[in-house]
PDB file of N, CA, C and O in Angstrom:
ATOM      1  N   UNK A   1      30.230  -4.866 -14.852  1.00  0.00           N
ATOM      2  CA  UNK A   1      30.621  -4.794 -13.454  1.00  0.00           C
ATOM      3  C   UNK A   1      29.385  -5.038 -12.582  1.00  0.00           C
ATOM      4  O   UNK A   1      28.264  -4.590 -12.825  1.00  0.00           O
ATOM      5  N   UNK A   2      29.743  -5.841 -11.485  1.00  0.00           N
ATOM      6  CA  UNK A   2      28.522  -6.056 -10.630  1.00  0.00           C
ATOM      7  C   UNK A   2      28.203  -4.574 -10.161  1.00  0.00           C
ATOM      8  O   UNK A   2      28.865  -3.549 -10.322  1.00  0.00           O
ATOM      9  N   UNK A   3      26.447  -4.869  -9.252  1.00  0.00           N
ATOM     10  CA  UNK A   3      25.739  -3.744  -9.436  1.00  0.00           C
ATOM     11  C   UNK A   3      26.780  -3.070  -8.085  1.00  0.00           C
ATOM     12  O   UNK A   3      27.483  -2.060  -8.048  1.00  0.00           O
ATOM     13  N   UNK A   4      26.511  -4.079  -7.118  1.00  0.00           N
ATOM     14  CA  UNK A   4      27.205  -3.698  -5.493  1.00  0.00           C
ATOM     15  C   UNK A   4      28.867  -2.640  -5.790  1.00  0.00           C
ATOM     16  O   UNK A   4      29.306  -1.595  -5.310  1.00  0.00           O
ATOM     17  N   UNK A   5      29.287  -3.500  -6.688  1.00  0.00           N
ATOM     18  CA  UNK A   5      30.654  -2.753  -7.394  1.00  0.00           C
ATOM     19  C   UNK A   5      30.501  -1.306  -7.347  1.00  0.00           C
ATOM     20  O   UNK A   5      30.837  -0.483  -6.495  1.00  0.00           O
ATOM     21  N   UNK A   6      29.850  -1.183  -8.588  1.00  0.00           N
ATOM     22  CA  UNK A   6      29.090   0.387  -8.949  1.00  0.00           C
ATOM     23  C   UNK A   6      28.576   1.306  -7.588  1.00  0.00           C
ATOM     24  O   UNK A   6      28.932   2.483  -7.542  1.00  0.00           O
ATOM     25  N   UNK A   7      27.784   0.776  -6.552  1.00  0.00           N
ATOM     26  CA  UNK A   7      27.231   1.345  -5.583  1.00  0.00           C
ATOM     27  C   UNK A   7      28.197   2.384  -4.521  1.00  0.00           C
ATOM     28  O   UNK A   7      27.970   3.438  -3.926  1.00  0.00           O
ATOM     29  N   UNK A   8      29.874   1.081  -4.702  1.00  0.00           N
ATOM     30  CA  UNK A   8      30.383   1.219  -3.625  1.00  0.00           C
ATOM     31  C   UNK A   8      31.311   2.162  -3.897  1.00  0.00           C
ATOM     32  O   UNK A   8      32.035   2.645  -3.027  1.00  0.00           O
ATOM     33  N   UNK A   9      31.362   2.622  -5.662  1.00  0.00           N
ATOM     34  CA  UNK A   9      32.046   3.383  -5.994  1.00  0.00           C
ATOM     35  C   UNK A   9      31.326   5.161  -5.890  1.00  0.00           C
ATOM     36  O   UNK A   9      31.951   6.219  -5.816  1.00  0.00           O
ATOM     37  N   UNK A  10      30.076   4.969  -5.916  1.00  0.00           N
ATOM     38  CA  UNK A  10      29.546   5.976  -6.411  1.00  0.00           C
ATOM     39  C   UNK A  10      28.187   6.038  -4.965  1.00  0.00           C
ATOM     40  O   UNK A  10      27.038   5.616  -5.098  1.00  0.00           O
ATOM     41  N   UNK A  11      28.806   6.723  -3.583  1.00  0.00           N
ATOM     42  CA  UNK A  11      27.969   6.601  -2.734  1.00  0.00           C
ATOM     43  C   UNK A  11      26.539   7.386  -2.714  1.00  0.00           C
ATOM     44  O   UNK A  11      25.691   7.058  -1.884  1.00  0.00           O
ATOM     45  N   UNK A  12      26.310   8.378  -3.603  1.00  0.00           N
ATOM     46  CA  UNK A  12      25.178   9.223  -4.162  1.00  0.00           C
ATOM     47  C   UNK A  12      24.229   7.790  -4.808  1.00  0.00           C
ATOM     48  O   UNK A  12      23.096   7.474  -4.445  1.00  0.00           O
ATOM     49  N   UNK A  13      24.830   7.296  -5.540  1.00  0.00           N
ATOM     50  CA  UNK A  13      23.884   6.179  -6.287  1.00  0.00           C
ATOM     51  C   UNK A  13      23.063   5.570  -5.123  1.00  0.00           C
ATOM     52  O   UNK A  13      21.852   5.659  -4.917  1.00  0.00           O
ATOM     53  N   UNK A  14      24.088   4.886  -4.366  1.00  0.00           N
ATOM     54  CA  UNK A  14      23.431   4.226  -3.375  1.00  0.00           C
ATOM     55  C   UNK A  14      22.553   4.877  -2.050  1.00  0.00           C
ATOM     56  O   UNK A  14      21.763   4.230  -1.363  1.00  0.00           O
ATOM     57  N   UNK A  15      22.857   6.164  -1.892  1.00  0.00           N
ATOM     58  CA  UNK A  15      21.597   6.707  -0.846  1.00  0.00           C
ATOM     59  C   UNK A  15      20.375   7.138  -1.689  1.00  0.00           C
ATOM     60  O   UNK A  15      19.321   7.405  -1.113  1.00  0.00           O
ATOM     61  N   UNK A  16      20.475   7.211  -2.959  1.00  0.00           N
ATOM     62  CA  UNK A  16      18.823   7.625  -3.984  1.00  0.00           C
ATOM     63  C   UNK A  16      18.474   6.751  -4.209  1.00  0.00           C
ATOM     64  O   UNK A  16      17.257   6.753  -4.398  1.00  0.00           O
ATOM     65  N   UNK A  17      19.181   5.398  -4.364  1.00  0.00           N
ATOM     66  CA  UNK A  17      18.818   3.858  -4.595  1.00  0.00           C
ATOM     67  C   UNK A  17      17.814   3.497  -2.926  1.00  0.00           C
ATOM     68  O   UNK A  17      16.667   3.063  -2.815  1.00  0.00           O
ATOM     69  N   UNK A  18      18.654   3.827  -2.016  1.00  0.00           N
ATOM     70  CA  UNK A  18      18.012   3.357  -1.002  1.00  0.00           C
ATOM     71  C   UNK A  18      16.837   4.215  -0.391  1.00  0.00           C
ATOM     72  O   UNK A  18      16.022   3.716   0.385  1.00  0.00           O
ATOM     73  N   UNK A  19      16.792   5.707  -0.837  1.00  0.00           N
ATOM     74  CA  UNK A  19      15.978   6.487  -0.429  1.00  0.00           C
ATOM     75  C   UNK A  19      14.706   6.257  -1.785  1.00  0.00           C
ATOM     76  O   UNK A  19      13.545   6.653  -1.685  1.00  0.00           O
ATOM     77  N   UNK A  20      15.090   5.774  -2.595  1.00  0.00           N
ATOM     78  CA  UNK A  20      13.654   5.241  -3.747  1.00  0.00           C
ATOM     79  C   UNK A  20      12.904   4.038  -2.917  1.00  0.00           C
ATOM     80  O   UNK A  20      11.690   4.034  -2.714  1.00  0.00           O
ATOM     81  N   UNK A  21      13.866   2.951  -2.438  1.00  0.00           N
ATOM     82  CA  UNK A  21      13.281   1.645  -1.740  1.00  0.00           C
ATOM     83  C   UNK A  21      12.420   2.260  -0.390  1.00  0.00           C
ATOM     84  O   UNK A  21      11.230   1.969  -0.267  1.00  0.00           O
ATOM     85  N   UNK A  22      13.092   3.107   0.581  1.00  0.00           N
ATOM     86  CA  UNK A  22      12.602   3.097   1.595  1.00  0.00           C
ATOM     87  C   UNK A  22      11.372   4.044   1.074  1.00  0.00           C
ATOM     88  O   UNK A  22      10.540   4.045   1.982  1.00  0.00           O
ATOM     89  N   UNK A  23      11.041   4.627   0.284  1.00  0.00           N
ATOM     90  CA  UNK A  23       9.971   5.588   0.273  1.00  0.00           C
ATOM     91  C   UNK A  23       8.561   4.901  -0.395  1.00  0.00           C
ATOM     92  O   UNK A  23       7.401   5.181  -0.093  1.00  0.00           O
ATOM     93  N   UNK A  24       9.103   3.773  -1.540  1.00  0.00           N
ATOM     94  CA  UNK A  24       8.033   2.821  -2.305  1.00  0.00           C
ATOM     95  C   UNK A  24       7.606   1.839  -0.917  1.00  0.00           C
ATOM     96  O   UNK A  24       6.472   1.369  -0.834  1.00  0.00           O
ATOM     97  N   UNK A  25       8.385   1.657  -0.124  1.00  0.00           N
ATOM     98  CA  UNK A  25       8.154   0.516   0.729  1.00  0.00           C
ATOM     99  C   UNK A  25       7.169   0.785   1.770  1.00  0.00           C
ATOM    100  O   UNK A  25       6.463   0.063   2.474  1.00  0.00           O
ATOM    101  N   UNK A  26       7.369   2.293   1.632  1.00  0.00           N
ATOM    102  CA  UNK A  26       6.546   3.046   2.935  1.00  0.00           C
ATOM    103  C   UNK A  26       5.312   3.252   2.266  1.00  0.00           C
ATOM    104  O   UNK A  26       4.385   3.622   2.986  1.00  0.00           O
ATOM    105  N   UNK A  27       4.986   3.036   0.552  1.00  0.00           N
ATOM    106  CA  UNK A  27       3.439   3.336   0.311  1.00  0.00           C
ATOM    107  C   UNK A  27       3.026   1.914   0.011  1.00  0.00           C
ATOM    108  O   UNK A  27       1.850   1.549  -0.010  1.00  0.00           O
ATOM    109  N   UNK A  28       3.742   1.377  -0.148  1.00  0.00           N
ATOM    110  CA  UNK A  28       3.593  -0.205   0.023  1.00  0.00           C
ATOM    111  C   UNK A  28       2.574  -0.633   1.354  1.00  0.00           C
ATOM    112  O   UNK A  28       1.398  -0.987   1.271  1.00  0.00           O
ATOM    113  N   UNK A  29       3.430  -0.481   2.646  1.00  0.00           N
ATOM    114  CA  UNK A  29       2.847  -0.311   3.767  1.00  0.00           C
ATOM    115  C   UNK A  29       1.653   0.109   4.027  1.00  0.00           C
ATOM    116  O   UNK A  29       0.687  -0.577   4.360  1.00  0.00           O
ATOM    117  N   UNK A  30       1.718   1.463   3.849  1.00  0.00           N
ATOM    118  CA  UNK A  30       0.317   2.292   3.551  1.00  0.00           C
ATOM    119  C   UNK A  30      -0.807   2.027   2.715  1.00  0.00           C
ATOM    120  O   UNK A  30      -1.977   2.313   2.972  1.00  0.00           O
ATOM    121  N   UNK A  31      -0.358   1.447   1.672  1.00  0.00           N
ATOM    122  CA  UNK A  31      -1.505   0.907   1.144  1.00  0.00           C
ATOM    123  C   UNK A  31      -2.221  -0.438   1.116  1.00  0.00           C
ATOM    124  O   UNK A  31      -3.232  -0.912   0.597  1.00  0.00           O
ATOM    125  N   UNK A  32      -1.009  -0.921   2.093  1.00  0.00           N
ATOM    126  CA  UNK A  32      -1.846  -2.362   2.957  1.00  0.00           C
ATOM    127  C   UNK A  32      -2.505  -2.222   3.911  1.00  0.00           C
ATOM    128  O   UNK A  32      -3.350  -3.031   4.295  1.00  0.00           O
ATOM    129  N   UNK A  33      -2.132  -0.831   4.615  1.00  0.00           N
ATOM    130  CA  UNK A  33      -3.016  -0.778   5.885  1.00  0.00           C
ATOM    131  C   UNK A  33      -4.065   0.087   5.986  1.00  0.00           C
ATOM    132  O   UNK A  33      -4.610   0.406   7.042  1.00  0.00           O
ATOM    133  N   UNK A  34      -4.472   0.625   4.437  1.00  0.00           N
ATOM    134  CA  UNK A  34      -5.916   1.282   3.810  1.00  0.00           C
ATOM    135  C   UNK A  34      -6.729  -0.240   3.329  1.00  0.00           C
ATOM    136  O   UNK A  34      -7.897  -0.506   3.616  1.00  0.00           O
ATOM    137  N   UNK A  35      -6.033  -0.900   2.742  1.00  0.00           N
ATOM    138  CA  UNK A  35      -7.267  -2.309   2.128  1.00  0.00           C
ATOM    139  C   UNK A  35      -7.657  -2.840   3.752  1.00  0.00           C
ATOM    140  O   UNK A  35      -8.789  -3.097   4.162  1.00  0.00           O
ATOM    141  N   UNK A  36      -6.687  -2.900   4.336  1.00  0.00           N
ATOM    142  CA  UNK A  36      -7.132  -4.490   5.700  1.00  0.00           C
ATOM    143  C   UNK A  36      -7.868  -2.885   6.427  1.00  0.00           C
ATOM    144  O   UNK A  36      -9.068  -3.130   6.549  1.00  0.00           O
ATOM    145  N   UNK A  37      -7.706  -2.031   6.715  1.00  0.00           N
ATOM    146  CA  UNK A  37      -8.890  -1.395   7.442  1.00  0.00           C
ATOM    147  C   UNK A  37     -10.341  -0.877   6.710  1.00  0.00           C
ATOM    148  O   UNK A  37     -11.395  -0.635   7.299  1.00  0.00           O
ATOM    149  N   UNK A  38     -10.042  -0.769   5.060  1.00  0.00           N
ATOM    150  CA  UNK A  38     -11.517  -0.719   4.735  1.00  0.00           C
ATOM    151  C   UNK A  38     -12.216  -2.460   5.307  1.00  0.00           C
ATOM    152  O   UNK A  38     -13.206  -2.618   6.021  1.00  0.00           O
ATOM    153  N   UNK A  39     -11.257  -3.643   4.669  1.00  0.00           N
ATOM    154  CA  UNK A  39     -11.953  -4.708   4.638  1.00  0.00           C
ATOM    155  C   UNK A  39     -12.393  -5.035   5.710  1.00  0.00           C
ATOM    156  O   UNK A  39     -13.462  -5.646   5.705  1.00  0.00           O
ATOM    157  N   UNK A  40     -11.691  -4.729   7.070  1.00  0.00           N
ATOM    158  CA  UNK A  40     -12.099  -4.889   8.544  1.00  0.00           C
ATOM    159  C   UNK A  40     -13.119  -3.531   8.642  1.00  0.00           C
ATOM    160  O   UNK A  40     -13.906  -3.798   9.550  1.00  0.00           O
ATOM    161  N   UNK A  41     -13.357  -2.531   8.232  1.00  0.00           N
ATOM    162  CA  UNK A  41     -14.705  -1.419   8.644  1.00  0.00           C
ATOM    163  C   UNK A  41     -15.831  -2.666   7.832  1.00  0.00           C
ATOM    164  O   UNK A  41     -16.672  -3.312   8.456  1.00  0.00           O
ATOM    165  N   UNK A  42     -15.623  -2.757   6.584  1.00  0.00           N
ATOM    166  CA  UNK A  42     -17.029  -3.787   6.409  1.00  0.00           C
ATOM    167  C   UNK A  42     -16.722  -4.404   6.672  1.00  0.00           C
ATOM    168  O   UNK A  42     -15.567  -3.995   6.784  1.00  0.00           O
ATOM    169  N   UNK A  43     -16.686  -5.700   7.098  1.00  0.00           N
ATOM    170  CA  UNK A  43     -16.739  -6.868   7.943  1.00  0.00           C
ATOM    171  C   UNK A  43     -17.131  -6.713   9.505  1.00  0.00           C
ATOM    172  O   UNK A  43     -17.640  -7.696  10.043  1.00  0.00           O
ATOM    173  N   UNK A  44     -16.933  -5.573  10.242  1.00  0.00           N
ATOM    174  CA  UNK A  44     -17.331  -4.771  11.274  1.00  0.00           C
ATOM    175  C   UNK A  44     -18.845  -4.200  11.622  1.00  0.00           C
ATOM    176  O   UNK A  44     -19.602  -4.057  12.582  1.00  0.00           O
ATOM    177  N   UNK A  45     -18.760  -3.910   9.805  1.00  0.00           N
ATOM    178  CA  UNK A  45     -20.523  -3.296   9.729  1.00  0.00           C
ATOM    179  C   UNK A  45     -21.281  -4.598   9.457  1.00  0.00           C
ATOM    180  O   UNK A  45     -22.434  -4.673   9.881  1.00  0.00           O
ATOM    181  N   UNK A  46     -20.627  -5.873   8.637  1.00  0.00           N
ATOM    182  CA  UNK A  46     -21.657  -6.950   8.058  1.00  0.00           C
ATOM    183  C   UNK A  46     -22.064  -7.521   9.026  1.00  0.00           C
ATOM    184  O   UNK A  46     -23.074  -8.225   9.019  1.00  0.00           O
ATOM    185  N   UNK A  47     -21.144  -7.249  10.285  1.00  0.00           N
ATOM    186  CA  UNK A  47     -21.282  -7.927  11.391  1.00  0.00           C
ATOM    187  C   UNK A  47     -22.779  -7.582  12.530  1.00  0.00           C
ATOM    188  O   UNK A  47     -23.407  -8.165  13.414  1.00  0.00           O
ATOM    189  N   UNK A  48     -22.791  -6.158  11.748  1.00  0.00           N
ATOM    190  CA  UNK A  48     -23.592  -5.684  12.958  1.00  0.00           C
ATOM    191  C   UNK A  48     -25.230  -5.574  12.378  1.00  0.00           C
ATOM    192  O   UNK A  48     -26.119  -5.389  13.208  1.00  0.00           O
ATOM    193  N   UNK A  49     -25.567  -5.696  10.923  1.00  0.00           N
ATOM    194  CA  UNK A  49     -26.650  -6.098  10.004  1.00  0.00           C
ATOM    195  C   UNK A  49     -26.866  -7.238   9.665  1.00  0.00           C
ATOM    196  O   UNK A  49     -27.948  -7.398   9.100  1.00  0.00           O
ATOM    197  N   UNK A  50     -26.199  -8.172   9.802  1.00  0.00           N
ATOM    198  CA  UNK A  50     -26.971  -9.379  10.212  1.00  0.00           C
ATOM    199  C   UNK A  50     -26.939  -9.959   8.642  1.00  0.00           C
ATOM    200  O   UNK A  50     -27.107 -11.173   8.525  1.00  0.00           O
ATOM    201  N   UNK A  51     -26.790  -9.384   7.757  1.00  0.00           N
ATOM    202  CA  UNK A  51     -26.620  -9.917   5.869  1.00  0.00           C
ATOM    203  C   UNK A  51     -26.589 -11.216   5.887  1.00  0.00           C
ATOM    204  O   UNK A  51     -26.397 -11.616   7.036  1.00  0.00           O
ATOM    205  N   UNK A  52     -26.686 -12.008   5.168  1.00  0.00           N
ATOM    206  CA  UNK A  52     -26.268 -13.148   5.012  1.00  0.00           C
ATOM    207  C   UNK A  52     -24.845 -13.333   3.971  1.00  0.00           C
ATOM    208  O   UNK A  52     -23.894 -14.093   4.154  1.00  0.00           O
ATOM    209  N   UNK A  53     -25.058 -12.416   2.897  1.00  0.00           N
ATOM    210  CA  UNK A  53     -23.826 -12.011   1.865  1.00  0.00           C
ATOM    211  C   UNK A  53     -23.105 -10.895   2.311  1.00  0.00           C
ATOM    212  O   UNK A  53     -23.652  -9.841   2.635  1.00  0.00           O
ATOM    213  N   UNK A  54     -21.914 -11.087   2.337  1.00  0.00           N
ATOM    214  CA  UNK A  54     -21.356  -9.874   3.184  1.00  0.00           C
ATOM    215  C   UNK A  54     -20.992  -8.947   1.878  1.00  0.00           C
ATOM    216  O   UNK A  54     -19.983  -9.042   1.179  1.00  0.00           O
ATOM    217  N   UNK A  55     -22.139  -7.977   1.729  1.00  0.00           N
ATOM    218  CA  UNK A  55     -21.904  -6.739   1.012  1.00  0.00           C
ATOM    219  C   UNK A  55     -20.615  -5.735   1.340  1.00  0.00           C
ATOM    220  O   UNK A  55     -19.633  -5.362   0.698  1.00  0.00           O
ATOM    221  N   UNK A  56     -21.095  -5.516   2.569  1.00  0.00           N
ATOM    222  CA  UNK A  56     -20.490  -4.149   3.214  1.00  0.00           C
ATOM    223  C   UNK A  56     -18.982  -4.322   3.138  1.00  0.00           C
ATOM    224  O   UNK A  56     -18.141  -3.430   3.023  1.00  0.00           O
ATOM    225  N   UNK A  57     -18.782  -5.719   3.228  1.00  0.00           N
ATOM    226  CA  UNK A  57     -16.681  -6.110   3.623  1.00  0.00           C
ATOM    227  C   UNK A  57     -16.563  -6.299   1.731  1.00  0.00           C
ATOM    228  O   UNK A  57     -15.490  -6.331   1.128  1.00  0.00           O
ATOM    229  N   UNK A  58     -17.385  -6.362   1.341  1.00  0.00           N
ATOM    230  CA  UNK A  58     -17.031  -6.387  -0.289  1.00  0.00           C
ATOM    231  C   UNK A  58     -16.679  -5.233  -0.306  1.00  0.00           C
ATOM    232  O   UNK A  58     -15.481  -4.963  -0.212  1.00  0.00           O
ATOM    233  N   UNK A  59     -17.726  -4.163  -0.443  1.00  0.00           N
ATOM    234  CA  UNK A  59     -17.589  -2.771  -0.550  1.00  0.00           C
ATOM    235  C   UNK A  59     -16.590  -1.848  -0.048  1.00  0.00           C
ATOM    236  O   UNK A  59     -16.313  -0.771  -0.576  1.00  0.00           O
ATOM    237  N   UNK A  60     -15.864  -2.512   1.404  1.00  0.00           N
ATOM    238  CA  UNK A  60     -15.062  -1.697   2.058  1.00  0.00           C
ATOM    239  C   UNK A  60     -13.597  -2.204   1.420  1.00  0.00           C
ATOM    240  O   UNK A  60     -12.659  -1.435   1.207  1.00  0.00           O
ATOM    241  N   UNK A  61     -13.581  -3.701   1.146  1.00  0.00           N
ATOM    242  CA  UNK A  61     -12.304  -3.643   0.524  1.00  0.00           C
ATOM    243  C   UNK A  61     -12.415  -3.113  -0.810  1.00  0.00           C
ATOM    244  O   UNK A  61     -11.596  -2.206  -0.963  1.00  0.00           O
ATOM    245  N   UNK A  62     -13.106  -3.327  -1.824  1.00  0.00           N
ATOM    246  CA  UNK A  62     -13.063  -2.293  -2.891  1.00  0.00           C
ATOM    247  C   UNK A  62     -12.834  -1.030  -2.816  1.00  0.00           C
ATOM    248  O   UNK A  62     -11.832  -0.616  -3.399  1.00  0.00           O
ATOM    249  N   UNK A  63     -13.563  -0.220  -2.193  1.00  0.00           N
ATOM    250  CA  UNK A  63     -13.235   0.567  -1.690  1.00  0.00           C
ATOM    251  C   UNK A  63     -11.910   1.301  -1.260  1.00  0.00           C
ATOM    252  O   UNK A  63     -11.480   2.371  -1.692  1.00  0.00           O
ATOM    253  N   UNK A  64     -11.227   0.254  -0.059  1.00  0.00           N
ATOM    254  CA  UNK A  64      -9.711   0.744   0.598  1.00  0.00           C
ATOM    255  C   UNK A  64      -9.169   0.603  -0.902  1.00  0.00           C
ATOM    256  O   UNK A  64      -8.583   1.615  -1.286  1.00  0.00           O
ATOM    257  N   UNK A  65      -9.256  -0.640  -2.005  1.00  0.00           N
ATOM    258  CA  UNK A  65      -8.052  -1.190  -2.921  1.00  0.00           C
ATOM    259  C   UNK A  65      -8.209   0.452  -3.797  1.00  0.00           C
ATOM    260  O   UNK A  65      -7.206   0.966  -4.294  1.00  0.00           O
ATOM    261  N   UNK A  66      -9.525   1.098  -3.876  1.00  0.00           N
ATOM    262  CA  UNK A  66      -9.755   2.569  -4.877  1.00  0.00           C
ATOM    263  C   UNK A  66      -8.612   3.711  -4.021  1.00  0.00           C
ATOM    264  O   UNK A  66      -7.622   4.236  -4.530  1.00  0.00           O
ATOM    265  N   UNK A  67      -8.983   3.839  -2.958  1.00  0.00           N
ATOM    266  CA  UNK A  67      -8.172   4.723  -1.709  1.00  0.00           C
ATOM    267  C   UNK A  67      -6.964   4.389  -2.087  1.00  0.00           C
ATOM    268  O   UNK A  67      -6.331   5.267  -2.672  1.00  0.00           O
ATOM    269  N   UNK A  68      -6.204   2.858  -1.839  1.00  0.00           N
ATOM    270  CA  UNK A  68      -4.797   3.032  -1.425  1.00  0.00           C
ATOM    271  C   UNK A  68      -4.399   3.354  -3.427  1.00  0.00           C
ATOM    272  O   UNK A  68      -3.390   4.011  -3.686  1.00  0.00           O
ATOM    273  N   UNK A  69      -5.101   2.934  -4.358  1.00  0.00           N
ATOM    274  CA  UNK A  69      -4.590   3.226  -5.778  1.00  0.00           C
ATOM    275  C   UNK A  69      -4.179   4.767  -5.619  1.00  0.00           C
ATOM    276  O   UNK A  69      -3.149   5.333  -5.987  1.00  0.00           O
ATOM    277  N   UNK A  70      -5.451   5.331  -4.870  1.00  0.00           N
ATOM    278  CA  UNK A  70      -5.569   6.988  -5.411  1.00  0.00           C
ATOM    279  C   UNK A  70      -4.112   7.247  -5.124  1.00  0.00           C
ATOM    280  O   UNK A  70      -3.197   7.516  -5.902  1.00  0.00           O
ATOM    281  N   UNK A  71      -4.123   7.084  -3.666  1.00  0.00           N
ATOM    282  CA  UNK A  71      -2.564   7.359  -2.857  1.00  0.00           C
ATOM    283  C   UNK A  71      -1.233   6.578  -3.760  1.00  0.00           C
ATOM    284  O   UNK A  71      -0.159   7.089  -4.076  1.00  0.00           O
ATOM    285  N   UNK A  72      -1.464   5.921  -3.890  1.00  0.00           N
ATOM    286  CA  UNK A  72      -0.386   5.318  -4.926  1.00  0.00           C
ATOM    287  C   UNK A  72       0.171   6.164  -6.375  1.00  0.00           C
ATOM    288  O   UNK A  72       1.290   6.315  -6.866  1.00  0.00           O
ATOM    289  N   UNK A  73      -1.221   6.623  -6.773  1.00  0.00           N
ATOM    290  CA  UNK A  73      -0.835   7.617  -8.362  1.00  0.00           C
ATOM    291  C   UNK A  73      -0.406   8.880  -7.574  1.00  0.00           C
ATOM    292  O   UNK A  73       0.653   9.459  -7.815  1.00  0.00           O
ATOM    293  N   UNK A  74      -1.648   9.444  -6.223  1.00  0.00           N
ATOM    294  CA  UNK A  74      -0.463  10.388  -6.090  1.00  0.00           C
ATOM    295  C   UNK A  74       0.929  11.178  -5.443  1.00  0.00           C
ATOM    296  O   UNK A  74       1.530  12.242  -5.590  1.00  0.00           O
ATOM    297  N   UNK A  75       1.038   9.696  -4.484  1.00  0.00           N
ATOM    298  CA  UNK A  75       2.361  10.131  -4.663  1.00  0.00           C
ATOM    299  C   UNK A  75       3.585   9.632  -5.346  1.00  0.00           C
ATOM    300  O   UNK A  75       4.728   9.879  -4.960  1.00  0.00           O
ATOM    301  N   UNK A  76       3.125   8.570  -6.882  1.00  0.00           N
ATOM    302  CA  UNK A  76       4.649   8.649  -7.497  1.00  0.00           C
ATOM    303  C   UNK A  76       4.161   9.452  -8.585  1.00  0.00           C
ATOM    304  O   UNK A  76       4.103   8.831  -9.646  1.00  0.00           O
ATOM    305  N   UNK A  77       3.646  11.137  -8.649  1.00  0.00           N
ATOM    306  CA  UNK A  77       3.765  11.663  -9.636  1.00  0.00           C
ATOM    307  C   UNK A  77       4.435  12.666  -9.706  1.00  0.00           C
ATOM    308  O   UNK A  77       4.569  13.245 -10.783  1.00  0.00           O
TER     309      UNK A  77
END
């Protein structure tokens, strides 16, 4: 049986179905807007030291990508 079938029979399925999406989607979000603000804090700082290799926007997106992981393990545990 199609999935929509199943959903429309069983309306519990479909608000934990949709309350799983809206909650992954929301650390989804969140953890795009920890990388683009570490990578924009360094790129902000490389800006203002004059580097020729931009260390600091290396460091800050590494950095946010460590942050938004942390947040990621903990909240699907």
């Amino acid at each position: 049986m199609h999935r929509a079938l199943m959903h429309e029979r069983d309306p519990g399925k479909l608000k934990k179905a949709a309350n799983s999406y809206l909650r992954l989607s929301g650390i989804g979000f969140q953890m795009a807007a920890i990388i683009g603000l570490g990578a924009y804090g360094g790129w902000w700082a490389d800006q203002r030291t004059g580097w020729k290799f931009p260390a600091l926007t290396l460091f800050g997106s590494l950095g946010g990508v460590a942050m938004a992981m942390y947040i990621l393990f903990k909240e699907t545990r």
